[in-house]
N, C-alpha and C positions, 0 to 999 in steps of 0.2 A: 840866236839872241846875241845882239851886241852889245860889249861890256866897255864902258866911258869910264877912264881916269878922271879924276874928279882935277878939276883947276886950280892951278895956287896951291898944291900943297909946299907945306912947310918942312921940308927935310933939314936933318941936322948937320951939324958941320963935316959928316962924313958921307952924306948923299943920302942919308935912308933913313925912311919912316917906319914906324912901327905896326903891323898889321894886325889886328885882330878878327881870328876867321871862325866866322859862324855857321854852324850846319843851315841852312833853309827851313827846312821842313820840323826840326825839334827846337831851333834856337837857340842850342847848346852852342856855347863857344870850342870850339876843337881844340886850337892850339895859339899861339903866337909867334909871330917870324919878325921879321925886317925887310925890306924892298926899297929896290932904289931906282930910278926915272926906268933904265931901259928894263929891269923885272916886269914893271906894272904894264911897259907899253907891251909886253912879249905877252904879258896874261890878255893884255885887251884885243891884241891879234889872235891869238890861238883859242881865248874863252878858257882855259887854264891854267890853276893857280900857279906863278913864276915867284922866289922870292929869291934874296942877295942870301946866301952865307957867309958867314962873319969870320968863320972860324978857317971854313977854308978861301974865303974873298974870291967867290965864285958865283955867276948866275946856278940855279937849280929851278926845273919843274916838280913841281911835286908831285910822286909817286912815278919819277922816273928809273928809281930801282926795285922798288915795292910792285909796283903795275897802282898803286893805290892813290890814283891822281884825283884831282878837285877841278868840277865845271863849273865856272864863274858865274853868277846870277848877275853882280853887279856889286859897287864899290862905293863907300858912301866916306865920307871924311868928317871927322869931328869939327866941333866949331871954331875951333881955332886951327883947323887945317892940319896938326902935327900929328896926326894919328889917322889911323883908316880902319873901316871894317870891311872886311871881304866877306861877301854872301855866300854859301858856296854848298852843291849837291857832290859828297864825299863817297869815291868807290871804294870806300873799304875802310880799315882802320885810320887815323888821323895823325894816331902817336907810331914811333920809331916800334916801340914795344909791343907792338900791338894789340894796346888800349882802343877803345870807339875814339877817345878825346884824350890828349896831354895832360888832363886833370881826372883820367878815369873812366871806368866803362860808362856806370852809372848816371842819368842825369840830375846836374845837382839843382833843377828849377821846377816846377809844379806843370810849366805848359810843357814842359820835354817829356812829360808824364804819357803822354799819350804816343809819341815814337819810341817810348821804352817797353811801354804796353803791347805794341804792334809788333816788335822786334821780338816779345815772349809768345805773341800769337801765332807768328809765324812760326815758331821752333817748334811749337804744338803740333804742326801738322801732319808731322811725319812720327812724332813721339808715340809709343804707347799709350793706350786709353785707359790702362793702370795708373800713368805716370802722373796726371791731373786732371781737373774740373775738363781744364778751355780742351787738352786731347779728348776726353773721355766726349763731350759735346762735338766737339768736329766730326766724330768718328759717327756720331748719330745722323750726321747728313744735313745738309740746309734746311728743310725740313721743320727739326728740333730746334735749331735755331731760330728762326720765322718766329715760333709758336712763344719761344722766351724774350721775343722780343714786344711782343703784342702783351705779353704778360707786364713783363717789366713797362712797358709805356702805361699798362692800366696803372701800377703800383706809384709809378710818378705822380700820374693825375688827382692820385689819393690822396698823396703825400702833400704836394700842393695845395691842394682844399682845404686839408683840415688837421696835419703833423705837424710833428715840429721842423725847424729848420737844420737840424742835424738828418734828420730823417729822410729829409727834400733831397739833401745832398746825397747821401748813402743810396736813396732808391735811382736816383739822375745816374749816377756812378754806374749801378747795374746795368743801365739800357746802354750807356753810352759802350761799355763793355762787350755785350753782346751782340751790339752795333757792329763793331768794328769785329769782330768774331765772321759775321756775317759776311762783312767787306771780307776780310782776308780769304774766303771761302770763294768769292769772284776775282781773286788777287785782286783788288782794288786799292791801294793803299788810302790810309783815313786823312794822309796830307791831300789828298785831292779837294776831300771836305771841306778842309782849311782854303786851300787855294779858291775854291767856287766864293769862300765866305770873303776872302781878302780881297778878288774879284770886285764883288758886289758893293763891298766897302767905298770901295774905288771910284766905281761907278755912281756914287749916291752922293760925292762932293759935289 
């Protein structure tokens, strides 16, 4: 996948733009840098994130002492050109600290809910089946799965029909849960979901 500097940016009087970088897949913002012409062309050749340090007045790739580097999806520039957000699929922590994000493990937005979800499914599956709900069900085999999900698809249909709309949501919540229970069981990750959907998006202008 090749990644394009967007044209006309507007850097400031010391050469460099502000970057804002976004996981892909959760849409959480990670962190913020600064980059300046040769950072961005060095990210568009290699497909990883390059950005300027300020402090030490140095190119750096990121996660070139961590191993915890960023594969560039693409680069999109605000409307006045001063500012950039970098898309970007993150191998590892994002913060120095070893935080997921600069602002924290946690996601602080509603659609990051579902990579936050996924990231606790996954922990499950080597966990004890004392430990929780999502081990104690993995541990019953896909299977058990299947059967909770044919369940909960009935409990939507219900809900739909003839509950309330607090209800709607709650019973959707559950499938959508043991949905992706089920993914993590074929390792399939649930941004696949999203990507067929944004696909399709795509395709339908």
């Amino acid at each position: 996948m090749s990644v394009v500097v967007p044209e006309a940016l507007a850097y400031d009087a010391a050469g460099l733009i502000p970057v804002v970088v976004q996981e892909a897949d959760s849409g959480d913002v990670l962190m913020v840098a600064y980059a300046n012409r040769e950072a961005l062309d060095r990210t568009a050749q290699t497909g990883q994130a390059h950005f300027w340090s300020r402090s030490r007045r140095a190119l750096w790739r990121k996660g070139e002492t961590s191993g915890h580097g960023m594969r560039v999806r693409e680069m999109r520039t605000d409307c006045d050109r001063d500012a950039l957000l970098m898309v970007v699929d993150p191998a590892g922590p994002a913060c120095h600290t070893g935080s997921r994000t600069c602002f924290g493990d946690e996601t602080a937005t509603s659609a990051g809910m579902i990579g936050e979800l996924g990231r606790v499914i996954d922990s499950r599956i080597t966990a004890s089946p004392e430990s929780s709900y999502t081990a104690r069900l993995l541990a019953k085999g896909p299977d058990q799965v299947l059967k909770k999900i044919g369940e909960e698809a009935t409990e939507v249909v219900l809900a739909a029909k003839s509950e309330s709309d607090e209800r709607l949501a709650e019973e959707a919540a559950d499938l959508v849960y043991h949905l992706m229970v089920a993914m993590a069981q074929r390792k399939v990750p649930f941004a696949r979901v999203l990507e067929v959907l944004r696909a399709r998006r795509r395709g339908s202008r």
